[in-house]
N, CA, C and O of each residue as an XYZ file, in Angstrom:
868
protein
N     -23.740      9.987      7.667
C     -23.786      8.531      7.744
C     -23.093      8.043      9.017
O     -22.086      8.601      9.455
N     -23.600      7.104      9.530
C     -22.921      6.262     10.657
C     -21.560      5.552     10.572
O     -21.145      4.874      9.631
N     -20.815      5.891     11.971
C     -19.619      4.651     11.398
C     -19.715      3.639     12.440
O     -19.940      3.730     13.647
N     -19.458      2.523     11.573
C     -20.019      0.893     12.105
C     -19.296      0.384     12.904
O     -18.137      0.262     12.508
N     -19.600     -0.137     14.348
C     -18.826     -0.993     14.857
C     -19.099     -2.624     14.840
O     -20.096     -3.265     15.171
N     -17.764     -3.056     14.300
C     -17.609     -4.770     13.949
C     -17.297     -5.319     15.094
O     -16.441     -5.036     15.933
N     -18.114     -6.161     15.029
C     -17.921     -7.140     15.411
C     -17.148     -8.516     15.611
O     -16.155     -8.380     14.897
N     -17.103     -9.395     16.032
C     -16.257    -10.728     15.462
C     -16.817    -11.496     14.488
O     -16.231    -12.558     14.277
N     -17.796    -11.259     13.824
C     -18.210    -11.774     12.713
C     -17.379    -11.221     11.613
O     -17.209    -10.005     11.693
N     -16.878    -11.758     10.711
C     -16.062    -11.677      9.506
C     -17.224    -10.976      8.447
O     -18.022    -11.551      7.706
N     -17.015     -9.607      8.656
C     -17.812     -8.861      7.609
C     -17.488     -7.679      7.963
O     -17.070     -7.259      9.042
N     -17.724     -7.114      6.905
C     -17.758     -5.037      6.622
C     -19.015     -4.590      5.868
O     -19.485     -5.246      4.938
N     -19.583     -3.334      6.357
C     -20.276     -2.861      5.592
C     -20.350     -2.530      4.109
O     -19.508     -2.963      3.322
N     -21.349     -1.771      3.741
C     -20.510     -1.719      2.098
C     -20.547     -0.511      2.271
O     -21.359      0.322      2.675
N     -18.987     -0.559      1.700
C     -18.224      0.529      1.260
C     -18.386      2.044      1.210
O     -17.704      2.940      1.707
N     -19.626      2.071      0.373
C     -20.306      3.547     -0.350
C     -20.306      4.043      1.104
O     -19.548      4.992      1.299
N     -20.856      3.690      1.945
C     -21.486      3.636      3.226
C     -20.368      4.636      3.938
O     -20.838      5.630      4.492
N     -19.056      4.474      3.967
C     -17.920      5.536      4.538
C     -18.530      6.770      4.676
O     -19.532      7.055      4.020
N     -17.961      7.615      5.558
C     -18.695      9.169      5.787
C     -17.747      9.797      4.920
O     -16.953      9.075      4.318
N     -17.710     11.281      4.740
C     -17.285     11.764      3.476
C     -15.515     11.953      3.107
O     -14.910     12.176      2.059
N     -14.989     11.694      4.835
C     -13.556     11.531      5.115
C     -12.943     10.149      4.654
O     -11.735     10.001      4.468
N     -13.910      9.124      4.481
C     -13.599      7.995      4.274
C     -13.544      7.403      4.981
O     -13.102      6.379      4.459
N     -13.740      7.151      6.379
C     -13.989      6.629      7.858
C     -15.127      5.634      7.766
O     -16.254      6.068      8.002
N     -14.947      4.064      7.383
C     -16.296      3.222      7.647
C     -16.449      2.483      8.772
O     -17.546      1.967      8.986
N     -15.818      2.381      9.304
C     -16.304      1.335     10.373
C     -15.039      1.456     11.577
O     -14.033      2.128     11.347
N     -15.200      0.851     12.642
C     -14.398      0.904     13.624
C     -14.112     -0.669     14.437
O     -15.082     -1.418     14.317
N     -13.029     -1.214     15.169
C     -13.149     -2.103     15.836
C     -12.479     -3.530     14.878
O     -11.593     -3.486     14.024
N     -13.223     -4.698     15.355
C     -12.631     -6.020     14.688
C     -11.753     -6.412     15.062
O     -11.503     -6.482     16.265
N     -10.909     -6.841     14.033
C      -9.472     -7.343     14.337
C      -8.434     -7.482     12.902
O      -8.851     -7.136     11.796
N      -7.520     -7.847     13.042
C      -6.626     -7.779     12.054
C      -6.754     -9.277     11.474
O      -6.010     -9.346     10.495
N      -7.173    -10.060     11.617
C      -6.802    -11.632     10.978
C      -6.018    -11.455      9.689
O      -5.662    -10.329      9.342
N      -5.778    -12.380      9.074
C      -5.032    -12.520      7.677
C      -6.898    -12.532      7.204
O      -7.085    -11.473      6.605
N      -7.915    -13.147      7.262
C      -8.736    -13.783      6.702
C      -9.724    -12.452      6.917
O     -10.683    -12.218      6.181
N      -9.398    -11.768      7.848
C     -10.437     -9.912      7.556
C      -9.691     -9.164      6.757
O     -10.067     -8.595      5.732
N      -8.378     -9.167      7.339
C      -7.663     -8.045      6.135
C      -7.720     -8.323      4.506
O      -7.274     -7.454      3.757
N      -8.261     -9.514      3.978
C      -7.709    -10.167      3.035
C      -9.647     -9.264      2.317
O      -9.947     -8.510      1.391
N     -10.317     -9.883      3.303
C     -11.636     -9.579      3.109
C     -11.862     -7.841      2.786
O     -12.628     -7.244      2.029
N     -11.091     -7.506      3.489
C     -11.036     -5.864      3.645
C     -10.509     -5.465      2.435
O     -11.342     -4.758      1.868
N      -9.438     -5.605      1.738
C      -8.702     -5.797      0.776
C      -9.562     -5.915     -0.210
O      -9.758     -4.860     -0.813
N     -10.311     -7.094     -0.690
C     -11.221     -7.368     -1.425
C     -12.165     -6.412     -1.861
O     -12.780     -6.340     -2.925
N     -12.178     -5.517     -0.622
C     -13.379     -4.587     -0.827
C     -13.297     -3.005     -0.757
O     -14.242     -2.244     -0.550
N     -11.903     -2.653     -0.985
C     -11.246     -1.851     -1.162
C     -11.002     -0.903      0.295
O     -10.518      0.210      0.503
N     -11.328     -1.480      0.766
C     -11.537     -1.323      2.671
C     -10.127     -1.491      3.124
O      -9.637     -2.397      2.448
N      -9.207     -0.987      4.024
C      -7.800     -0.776      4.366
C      -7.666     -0.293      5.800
O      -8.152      0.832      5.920
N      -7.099     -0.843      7.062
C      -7.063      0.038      8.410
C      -6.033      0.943      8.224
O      -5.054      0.692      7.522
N      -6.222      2.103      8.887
C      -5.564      3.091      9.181
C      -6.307      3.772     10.451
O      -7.454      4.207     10.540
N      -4.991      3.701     11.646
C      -4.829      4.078     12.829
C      -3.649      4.443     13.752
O      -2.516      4.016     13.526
N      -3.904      5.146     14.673
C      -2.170      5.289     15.275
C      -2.337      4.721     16.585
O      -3.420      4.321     17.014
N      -1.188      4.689     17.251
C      -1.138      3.553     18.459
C      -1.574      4.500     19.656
O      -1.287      5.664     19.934
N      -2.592      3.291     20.411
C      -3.745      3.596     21.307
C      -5.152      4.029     20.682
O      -6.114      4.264     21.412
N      -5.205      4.104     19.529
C      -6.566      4.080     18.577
C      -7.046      2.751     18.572
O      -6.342      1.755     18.404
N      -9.226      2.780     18.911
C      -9.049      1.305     17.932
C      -8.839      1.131     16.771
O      -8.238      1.888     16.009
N      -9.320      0.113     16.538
C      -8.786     -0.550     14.756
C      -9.660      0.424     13.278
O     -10.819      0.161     12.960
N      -8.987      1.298     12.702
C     -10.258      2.196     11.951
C     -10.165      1.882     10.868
O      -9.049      1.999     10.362
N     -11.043      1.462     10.216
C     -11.226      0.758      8.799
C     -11.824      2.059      7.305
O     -12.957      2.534      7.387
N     -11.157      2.334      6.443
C     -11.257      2.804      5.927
C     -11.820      3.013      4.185
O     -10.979      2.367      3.560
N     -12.636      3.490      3.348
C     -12.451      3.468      1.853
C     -12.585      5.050      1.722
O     -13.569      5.639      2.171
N     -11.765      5.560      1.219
C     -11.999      7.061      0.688
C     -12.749      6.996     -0.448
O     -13.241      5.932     -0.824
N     -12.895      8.079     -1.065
C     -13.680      9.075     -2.263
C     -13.170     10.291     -2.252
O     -13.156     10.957     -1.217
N     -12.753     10.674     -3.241
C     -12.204      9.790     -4.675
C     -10.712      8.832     -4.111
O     -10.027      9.149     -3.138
N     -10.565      8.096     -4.660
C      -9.521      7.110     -4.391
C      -8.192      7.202     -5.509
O      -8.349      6.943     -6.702
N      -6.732      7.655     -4.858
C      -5.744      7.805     -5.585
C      -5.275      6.468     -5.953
O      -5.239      5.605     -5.076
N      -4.836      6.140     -7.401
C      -4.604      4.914     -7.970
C      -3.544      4.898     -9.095
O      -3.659      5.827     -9.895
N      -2.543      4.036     -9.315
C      -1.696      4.355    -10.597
C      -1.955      3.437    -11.513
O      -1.639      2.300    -11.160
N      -2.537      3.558    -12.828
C      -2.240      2.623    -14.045
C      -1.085      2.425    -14.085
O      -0.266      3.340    -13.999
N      -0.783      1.243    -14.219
C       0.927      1.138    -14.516
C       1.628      1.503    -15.937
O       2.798      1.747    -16.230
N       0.445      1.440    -16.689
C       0.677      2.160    -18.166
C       1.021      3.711    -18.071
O       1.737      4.248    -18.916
N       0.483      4.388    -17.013
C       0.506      6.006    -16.930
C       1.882      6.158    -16.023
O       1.809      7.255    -15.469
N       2.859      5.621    -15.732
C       4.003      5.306    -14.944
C       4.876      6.632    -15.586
O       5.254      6.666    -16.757
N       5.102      7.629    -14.662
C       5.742      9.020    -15.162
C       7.308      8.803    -14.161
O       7.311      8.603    -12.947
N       8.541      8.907    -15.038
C       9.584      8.747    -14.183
C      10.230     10.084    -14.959
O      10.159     10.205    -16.182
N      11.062     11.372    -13.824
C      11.649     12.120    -14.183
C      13.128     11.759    -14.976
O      13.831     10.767    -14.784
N      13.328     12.712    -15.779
C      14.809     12.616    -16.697
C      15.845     12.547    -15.494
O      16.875     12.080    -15.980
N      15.966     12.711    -14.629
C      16.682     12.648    -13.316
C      16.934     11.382    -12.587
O      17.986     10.974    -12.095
N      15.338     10.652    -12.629
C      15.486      9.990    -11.694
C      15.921      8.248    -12.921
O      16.581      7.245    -12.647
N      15.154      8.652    -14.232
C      15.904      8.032    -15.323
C      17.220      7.607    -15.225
O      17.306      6.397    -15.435
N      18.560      8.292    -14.921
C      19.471      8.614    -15.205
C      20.372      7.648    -13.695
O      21.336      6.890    -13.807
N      19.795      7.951    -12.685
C      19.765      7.280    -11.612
C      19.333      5.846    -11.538
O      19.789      5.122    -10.654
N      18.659      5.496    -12.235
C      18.316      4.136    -12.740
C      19.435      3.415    -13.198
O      20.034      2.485    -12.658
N      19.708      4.212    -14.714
C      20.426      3.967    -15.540
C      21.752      3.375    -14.962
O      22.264      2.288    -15.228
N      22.205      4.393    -14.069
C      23.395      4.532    -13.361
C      23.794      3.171    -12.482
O      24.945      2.739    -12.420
N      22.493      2.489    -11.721
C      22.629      0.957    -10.890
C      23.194      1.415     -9.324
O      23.936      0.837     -8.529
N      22.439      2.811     -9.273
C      23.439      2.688     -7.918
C      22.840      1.764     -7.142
O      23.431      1.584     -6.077
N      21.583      0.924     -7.357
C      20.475      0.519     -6.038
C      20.450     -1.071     -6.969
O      20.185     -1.333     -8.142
N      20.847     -1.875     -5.834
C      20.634     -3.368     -6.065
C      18.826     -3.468     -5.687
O      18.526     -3.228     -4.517
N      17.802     -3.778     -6.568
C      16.386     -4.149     -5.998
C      15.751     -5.615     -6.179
O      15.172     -6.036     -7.182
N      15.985     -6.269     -5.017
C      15.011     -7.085     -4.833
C      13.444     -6.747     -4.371
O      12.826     -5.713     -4.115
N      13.012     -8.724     -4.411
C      11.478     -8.697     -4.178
C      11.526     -9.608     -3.100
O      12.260    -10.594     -3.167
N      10.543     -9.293     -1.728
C      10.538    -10.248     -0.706
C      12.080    -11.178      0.043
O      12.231    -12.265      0.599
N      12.991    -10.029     -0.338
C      14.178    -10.804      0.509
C      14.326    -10.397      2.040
O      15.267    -10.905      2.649
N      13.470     -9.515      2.722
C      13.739     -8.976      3.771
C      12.345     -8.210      4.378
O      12.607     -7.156      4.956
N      11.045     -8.542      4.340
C       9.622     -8.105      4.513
C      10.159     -7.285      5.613
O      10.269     -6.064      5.733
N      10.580     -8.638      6.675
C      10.358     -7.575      7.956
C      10.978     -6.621      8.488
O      10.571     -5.910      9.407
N      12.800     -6.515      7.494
C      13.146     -4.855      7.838
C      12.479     -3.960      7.268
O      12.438     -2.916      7.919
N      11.602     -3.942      5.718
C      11.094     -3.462      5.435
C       9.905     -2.681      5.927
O       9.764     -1.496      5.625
N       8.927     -3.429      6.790
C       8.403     -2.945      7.056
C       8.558     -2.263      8.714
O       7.651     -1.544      9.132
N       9.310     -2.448      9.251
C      10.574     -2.541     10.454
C      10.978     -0.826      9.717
O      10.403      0.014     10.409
N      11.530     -0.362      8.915
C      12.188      0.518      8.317
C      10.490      1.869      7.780
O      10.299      3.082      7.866
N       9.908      0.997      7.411
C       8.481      2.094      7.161
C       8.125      2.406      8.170
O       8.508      3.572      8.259
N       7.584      2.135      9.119
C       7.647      2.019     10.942
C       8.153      3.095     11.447
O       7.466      3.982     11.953
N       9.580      3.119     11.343
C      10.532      4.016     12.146
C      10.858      5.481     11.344
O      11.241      6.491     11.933
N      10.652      5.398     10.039
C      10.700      6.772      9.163
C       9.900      7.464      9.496
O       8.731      7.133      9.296
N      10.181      8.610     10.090
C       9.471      9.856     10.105
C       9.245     10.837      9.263
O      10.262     11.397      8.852
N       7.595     11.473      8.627
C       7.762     11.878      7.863
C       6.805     13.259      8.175
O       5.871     12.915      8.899
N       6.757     14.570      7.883
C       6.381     15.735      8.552
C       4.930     15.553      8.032
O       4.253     16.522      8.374
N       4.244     14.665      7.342
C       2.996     14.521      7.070
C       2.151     13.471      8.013
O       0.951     13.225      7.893
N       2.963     12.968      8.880
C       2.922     11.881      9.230
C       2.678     10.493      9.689
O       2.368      9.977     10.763
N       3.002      9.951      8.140
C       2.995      8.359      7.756
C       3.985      7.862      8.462
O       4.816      8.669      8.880
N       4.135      6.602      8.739
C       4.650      5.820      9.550
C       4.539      5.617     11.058
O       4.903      4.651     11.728
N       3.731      7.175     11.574
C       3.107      6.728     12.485
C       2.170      5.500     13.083
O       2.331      4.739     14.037
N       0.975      5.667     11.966
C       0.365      4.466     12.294
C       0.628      2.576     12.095
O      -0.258      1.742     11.907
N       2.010      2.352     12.207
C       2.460      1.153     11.459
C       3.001      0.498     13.323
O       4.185      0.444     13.656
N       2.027      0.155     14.104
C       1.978     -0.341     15.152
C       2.622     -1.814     15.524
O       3.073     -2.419     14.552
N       2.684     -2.214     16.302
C       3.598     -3.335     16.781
C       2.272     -4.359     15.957
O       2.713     -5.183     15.155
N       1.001     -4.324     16.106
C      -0.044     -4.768     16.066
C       0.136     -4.934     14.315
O       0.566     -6.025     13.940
N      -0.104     -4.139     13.505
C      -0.090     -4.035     12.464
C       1.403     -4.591     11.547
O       1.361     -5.090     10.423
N       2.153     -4.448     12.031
C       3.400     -5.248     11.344
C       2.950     -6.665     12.007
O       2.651     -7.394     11.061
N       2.814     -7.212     12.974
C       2.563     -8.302     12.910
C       1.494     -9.009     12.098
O       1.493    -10.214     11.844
N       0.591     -8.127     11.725
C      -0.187     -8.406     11.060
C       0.082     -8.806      9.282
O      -0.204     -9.807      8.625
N       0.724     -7.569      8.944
C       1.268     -7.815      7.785
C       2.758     -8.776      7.021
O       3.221     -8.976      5.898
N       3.032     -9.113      8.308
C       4.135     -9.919      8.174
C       3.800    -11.264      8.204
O       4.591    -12.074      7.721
N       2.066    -11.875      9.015
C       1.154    -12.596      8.497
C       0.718    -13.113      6.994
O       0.610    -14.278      6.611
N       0.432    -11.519      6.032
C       0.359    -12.018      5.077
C       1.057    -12.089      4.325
O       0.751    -12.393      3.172
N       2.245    -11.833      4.712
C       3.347    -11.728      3.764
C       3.953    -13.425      3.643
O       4.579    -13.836      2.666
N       3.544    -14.412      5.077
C       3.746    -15.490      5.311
C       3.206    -16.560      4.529
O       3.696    -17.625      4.154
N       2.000    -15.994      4.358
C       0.669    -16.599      3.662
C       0.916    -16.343      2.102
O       0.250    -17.003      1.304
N       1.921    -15.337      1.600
C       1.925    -14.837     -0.249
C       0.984    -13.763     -0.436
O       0.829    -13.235     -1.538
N       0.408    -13.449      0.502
C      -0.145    -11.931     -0.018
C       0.370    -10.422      0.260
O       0.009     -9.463     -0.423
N       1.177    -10.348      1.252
C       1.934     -9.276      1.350
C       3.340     -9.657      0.968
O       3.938    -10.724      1.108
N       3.846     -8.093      0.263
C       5.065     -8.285     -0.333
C       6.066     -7.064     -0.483
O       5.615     -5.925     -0.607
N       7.713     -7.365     -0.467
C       8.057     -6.337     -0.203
C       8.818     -6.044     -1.431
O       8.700     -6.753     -2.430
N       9.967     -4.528     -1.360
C      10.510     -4.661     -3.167
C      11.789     -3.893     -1.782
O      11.501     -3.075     -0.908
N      12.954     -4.443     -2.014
C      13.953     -3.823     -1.395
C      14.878     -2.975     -1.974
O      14.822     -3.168     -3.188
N      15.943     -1.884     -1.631
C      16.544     -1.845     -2.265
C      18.120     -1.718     -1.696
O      17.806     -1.284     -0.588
N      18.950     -1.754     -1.667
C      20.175     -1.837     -1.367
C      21.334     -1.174     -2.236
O      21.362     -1.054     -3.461
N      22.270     -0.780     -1.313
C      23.410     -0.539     -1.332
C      24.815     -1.486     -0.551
O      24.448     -1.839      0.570
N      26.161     -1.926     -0.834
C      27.180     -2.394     -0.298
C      26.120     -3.417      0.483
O      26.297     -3.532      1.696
N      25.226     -4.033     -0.017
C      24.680     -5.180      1.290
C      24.015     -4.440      2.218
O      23.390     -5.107      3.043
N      23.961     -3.175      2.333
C      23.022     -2.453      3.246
C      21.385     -1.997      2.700
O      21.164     -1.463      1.613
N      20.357     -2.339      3.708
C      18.994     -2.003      3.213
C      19.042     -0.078      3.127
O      19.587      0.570      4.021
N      18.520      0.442      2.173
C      18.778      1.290      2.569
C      17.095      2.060      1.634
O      16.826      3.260      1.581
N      16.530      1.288      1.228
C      15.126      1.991      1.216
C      13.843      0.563      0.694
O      14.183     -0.618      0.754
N      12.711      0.910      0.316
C      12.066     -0.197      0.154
C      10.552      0.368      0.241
O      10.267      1.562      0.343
N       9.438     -0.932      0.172
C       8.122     -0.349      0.228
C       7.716     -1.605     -0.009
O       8.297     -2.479     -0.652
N       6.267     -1.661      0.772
C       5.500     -2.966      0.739
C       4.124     -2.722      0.788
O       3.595     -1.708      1.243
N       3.326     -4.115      0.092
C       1.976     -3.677      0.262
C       0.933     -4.989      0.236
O       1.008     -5.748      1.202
N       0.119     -5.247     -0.651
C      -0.525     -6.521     -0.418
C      -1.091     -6.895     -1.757
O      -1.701     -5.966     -2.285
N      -1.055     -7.915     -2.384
C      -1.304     -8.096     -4.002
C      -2.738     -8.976     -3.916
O      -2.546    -10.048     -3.342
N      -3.872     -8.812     -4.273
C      -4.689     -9.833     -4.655
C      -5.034     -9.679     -6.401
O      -5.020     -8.604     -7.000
N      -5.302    -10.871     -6.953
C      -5.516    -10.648     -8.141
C      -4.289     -9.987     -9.240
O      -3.117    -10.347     -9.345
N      -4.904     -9.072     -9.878
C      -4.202     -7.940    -10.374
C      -4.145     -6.320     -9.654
O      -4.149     -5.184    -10.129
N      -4.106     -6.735     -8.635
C      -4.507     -5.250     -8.129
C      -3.015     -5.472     -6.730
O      -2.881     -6.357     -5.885
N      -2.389     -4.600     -6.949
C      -1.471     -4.174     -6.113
C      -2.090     -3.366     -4.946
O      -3.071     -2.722     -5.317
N      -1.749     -3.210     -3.490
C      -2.066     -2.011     -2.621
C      -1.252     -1.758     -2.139
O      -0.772     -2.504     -1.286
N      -0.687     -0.527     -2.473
C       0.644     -0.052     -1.788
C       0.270      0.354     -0.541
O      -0.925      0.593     -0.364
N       1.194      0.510      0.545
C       0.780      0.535      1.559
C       2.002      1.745      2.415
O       1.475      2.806      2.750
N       3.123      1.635      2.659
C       3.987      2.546      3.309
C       5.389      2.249      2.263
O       5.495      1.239      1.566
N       6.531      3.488      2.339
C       7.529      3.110      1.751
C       8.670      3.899      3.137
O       8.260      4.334      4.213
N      10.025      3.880      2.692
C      10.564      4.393      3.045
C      12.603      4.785      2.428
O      13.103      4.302      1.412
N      13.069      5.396      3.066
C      14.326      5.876      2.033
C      15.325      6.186      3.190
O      15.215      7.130      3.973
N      16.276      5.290      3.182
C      17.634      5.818      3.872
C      18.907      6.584      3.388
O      19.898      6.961      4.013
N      18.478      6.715      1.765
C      19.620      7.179      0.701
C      18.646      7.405     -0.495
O      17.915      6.638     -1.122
N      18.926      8.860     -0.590
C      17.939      9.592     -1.773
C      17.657      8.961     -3.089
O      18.394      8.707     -4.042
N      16.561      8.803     -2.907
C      15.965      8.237     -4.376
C      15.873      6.773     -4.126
O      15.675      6.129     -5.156
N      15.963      6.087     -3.047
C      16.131      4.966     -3.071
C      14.971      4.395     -3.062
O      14.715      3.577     -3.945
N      14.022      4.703     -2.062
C      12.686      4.119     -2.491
C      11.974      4.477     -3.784
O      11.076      3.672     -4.034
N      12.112      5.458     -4.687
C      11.820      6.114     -5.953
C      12.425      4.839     -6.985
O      11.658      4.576     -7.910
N      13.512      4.145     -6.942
C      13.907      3.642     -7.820
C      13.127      2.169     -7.564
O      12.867      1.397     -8.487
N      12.753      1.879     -5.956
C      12.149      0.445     -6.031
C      10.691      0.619     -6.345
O       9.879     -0.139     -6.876
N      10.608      1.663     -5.932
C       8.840      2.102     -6.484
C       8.987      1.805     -7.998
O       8.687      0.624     -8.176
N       9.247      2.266     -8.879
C       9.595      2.437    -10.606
C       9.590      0.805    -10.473
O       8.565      0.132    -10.587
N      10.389      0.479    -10.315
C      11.040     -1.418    -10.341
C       9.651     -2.195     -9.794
O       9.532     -3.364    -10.161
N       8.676     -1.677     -9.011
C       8.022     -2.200     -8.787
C       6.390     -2.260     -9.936
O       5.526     -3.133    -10.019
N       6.524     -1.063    -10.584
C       5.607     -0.527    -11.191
C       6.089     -1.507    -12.635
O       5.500     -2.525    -13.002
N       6.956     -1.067    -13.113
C       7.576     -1.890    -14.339
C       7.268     -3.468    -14.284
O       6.895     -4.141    -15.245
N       7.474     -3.884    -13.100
C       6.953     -5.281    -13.186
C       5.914     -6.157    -12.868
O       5.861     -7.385    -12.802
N       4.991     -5.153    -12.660
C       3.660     -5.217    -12.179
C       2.556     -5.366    -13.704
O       1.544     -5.998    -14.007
N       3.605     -4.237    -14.446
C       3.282     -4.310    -15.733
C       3.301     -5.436    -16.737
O       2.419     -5.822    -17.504
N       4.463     -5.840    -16.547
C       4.931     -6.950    -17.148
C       4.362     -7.938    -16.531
O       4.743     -8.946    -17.125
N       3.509     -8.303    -15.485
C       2.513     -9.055    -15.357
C       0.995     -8.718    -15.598
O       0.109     -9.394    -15.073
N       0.771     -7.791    -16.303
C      -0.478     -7.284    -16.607
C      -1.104     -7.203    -15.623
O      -1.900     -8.139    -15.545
N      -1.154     -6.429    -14.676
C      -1.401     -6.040    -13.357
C      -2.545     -4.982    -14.283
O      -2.305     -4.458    -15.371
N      -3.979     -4.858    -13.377
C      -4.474     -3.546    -13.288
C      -4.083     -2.122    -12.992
O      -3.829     -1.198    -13.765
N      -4.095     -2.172    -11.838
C      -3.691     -0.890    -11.387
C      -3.038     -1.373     -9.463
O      -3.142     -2.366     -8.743
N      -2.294      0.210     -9.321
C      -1.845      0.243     -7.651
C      -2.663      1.539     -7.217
O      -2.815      2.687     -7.637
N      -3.141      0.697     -6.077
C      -4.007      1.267     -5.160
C      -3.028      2.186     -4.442
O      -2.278      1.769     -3.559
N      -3.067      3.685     -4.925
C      -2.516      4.335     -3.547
C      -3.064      5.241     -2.361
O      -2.588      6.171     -1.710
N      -4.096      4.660     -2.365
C      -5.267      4.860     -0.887
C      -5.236      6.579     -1.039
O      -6.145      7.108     -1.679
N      -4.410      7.227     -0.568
C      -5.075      8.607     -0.641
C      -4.026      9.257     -1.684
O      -3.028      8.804     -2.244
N      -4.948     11.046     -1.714
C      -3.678     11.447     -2.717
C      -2.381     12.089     -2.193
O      -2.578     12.905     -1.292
N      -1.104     11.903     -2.554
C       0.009     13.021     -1.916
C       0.428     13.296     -3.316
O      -0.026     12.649     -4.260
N       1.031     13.964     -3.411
C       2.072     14.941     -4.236
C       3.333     14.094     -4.842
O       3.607     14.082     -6.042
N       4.010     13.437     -3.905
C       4.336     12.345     -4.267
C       4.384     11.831     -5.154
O       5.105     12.179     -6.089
N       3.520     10.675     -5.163
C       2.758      9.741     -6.252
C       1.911     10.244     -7.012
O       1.436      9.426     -7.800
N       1.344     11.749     -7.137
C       0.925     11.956     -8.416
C       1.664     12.762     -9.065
O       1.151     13.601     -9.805
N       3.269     12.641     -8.880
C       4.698     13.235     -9.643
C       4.723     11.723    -10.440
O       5.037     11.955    -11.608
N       4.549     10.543    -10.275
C       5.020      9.247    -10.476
C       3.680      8.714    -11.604
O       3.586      7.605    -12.131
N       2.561     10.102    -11.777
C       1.592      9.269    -12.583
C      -0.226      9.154    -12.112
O      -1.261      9.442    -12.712
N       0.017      8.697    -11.014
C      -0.844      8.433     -9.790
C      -2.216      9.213    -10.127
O      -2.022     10.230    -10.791
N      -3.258      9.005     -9.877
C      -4.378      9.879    -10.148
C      -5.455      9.586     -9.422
O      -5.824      8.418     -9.305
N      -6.151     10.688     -8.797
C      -8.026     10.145     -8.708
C      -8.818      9.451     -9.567
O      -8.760      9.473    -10.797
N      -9.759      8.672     -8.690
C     -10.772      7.993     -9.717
C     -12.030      7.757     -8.050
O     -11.970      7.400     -6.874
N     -13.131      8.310     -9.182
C     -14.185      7.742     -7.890
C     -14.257      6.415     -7.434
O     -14.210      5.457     -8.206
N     -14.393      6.294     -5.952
C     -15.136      5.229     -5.050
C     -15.298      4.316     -6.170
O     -14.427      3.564     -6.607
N     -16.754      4.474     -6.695
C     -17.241      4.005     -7.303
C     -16.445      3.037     -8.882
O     -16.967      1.968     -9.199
N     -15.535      3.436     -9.491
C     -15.037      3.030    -10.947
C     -13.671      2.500    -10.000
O     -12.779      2.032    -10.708
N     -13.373      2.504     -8.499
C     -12.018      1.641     -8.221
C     -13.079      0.242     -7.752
O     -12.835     -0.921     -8.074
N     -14.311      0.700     -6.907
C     -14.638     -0.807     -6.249
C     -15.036     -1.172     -7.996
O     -13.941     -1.437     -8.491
N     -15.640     -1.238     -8.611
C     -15.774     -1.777    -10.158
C     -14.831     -2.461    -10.786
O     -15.014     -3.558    -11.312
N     -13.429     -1.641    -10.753
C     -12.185     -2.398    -11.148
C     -11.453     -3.575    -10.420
O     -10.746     -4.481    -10.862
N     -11.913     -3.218     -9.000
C     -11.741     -4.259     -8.034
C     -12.463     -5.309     -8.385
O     -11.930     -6.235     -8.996
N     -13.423     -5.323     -8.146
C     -14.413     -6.781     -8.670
C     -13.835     -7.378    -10.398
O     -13.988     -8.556    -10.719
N     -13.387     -6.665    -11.052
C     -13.041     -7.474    -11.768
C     -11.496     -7.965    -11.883
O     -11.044     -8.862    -12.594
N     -10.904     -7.215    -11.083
C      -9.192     -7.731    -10.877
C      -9.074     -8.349     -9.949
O      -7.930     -8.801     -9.987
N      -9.584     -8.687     -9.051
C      -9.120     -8.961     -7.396
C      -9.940    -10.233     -7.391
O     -11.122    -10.224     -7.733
N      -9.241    -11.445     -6.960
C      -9.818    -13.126     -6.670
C      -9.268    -13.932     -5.877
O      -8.617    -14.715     -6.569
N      -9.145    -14.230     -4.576
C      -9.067    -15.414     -3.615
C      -9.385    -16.619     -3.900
O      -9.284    -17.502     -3.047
């Protein structure tokens, strides 16, 4: 299959259409009003700096029910304990300032460009991107952000300056996602990670389905 180059017209192909890596289209731009569109359609950029803009939907697509939410007896206990003060949206842009600069040997946070935080710090302006912090002594010291339409969460990058710290805002984030009867969190591809936390495949096909019925502008 072909991958599409966009235009400035506010549109994406459909979806199915991705080649088998998940690669659909190329080019565009970041607006709040494409990404939002992109979003909608389970469509997400991912690129690293000096790339153009690469627009993405995989198959099969990693996703967490928040009902299937798996937390170790360990990391339980660590909870329990309060070492981590967690807020919501008190600090987007170290947050995503902090996902950015974490290096990770798989490596995520590469692609989180000067371009792309500005972007997301857009919608975070607007109420659609959002962050979950977590802290120590007044210090940020882990966190994770992503973009909410509807009932559908999309996680997007996290990061950890003190062990377990993003693990405990992840959980905090999942728990209350629940408690708003949230569908599900989109976690775009699979790692090891997040399917310790629950996380699972589901075809292309049964996430854009769930999308159309959770997700509304």
């Amino acid at each position: 299959m072909p991958i599409f180059s966009l235009s400035e017209r506010l549109s994406f192909p459909p979806p199915h259409l991705a080649i088998k890596e998940g690669l659909l289209a190329v080019g565009g731009d970041l607006s709040v009003e494409r990404l939002l569109l992109a979003y909608r359609n389970g469509i997400f950029p991912w690129y690293a700096e000096g790339e153009p803009i690469l627009w993405w939907c995989p198959d099969p697509r990693l996703v967490l029910f928040p009902d299937e939410l798996r937390i170790s007896r360990s990391l339980k206990k660590i909870i329990k304990q309060k070492r981590f003060h967690i807020t919501f949206d008190r600090d987007f842009e170290s947050v995503i300032r902090g996902c950015a600069e974490t290096k990770r040997s798989y490596g995520e946070g590469t692609w989180i460009t000067d371009e792309m935080r500005d972007a997301y710090c857009a919608l975070h302006r607007q109420g659609y991107a959002h962050s979950v912090e977590a802290w120590q002594e007044n210090q940020l010291v882990g966190g994770l952000y992503g973009v909410s339409l509807g009932r559908v969460f999309f996680g997007e990058s996290m990061f950890s300056r003190a062990s377990n710290a993003s693990k405990v805002a992840f959980v905090t984030l999942v728990q209350t996602l629940k408690a708003h009867h949230f569908s599900l969190i989109d976690c775009q591809v699979k790692t090891a990670h997040l399917m310790r936390f629950g996380a699972r495949e589901i075809p292309r096909k049964v996430f854009l389905e769930t999308l159309d019925r959770s997700t509304c502008l």
